[in-house]
C-alpha positions as CSV (number, residue, x, y, z in Angstrom):
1,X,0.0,0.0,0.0
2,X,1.1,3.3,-0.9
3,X,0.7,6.7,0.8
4,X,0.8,10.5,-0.6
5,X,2.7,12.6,2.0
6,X,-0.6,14.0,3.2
7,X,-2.2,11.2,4.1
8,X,1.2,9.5,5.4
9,X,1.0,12.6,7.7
10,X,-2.6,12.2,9.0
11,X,-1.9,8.2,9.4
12,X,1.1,9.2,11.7
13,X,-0.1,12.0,13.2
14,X,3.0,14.4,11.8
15,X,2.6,17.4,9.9
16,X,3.7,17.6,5.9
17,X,6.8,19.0,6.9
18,X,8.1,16.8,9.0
19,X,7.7,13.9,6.6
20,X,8.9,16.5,3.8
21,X,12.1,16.8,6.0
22,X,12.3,13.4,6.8
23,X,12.8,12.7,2.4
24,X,15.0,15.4,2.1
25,X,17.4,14.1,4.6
26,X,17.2,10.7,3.6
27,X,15.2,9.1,6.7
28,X,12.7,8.1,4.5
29,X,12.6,7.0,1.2
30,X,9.7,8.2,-1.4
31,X,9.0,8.5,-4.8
32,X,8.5,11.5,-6.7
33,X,6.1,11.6,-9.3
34,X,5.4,13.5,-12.1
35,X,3.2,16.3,-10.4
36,X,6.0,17.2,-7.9
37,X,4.1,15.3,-5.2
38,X,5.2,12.2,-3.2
39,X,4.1,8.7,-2.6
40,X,5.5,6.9,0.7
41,X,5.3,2.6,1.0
42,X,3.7,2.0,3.9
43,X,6.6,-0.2,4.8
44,X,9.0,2.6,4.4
45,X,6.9,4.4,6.4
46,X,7.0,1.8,9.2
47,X,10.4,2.0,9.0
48,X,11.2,5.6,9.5
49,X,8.5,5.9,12.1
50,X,8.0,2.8,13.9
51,X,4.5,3.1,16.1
52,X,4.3,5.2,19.2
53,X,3.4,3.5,22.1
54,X,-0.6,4.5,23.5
55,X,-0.5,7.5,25.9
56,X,-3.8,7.5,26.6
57,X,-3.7,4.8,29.9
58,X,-5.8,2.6,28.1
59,X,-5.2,-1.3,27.9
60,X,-3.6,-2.6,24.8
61,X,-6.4,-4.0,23.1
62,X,-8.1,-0.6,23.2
63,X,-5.4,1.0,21.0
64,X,-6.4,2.5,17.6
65,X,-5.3,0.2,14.3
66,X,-5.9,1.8,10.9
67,X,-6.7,0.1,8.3
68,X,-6.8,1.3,4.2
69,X,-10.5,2.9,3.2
70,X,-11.8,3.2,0.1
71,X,-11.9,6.6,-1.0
72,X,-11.2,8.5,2.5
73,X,-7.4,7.3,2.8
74,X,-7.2,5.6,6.0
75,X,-10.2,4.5,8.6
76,X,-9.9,4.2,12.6
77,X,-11.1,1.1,13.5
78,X,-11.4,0.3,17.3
79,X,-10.8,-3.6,17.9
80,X,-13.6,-5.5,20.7
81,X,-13.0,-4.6,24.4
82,X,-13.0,-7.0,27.5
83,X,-15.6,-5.9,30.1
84,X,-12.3,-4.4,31.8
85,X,-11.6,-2.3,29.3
86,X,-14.8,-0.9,28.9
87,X,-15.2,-0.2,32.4
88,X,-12.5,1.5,32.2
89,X,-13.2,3.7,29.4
90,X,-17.2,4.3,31.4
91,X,-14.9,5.4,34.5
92,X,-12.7,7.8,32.4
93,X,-16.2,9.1,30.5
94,X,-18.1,9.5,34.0
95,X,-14.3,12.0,35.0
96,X,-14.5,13.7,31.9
97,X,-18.1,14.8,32.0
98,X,-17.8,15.8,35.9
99,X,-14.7,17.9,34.7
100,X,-16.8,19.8,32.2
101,X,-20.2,20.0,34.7
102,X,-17.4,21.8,36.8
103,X,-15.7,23.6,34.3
104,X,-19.3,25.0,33.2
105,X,-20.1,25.7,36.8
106,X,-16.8,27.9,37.2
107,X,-17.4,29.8,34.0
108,X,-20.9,30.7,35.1
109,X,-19.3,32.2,38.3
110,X,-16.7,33.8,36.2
111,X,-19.5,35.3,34.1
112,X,-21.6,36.4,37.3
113,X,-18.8,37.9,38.6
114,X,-17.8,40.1,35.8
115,X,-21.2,41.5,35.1
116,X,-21.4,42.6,39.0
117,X,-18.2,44.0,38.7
118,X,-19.2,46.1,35.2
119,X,-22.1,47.5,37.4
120,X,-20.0,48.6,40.2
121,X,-18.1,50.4,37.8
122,X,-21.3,51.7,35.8
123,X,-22.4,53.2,39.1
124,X,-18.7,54.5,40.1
125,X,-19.0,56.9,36.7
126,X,-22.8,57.7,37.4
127,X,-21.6,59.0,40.5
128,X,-19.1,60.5,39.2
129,X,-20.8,62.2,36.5
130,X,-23.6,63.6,38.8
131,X,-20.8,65.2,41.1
132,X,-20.1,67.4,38.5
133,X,-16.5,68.9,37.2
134,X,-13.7,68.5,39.1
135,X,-11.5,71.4,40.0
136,X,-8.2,72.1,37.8
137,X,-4.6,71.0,39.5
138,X,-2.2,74.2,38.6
139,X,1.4,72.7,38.4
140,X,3.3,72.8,41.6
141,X,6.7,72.7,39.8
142,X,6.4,74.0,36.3
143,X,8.8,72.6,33.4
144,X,12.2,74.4,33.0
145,X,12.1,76.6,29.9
146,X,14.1,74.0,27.7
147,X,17.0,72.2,27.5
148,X,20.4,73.3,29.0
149,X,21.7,73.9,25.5
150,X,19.1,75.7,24.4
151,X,18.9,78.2,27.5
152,X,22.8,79.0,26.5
153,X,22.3,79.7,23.1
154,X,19.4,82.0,23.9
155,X,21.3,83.7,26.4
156,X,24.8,83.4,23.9
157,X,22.4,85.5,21.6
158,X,21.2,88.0,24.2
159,X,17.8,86.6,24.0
160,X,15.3,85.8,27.4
């Protein structure tokens, strides 16, 4: 079975580049074609990049196998679980969807939160507002006339 580089890439979870690096350095062997594009052996691709290990906790017989499609390229297929396995997989659904019930719950807050804090500051300007014009600051300690240079050449010059 053959491969183009994209859907070498997908298969292995790499981007284009990577593999596109990969030929150009001579870790992995393809065939150009007339098009400019590539097409990988899946043995070749083997090879180069032997399969990564699950990181997802899961039992080995959980683990994804992929298998050639017809017209999509390449199709997960999950093989049978024991009744381990699967309660397994039912314990790590149950986490995951008390995770987002709590994520959802915090956001809410969040949300609740700002808002009050938008009004306090809506009625912080009202207030404000109605209080009327504040009075004008004179500067205690006004600027110096210019620069040092400049004060010389005006006085050089005669000037004020």
């Amino acid at each position: 079975m053959q491969f183009t580089l994209g859907a070498a890439a997908r298969h292995l979870g790499y981007s284009k580049s990577t593999l596109t690096r990969a030929v150009h350095s001579g870790k992995l062997s393809a065939t150009r074609r007339e098009d400019g594009s590539y097409v990988i052996d899946a043995a070749e691709l083997v090879r180069a990049f032997p399969p990564r290990p699950s990181t997802t906790g899961l039992p080995t017989g959980a683990m994804m196998h992929q298998t050639p499609g017809l017209d999509e390229g390449v199709i997960p297929v999950v093989e049978r679980f024991t009744e381990r396995e699967r309660d397994a997989l039912l314990e790590l659904i149950r986490e995951h969807r008390e995770q987002i019930i709590d994520l959802r719950r915090r956001l809410d807050t969040e949300s609740e939160e700002r808002r009050a804090a938008q009004e306090q500051v809506r009625q912080l300007t009202d207030q404000r507002r109605e209080a009327g014009p504040t009075e004008k600051f004179t500067k205690v300690n006004p600027a110096p006339p210019g620069s040092l240079w400049r004060r010389f050449r005006r006085w050089s010059r005669g000037g004020p």
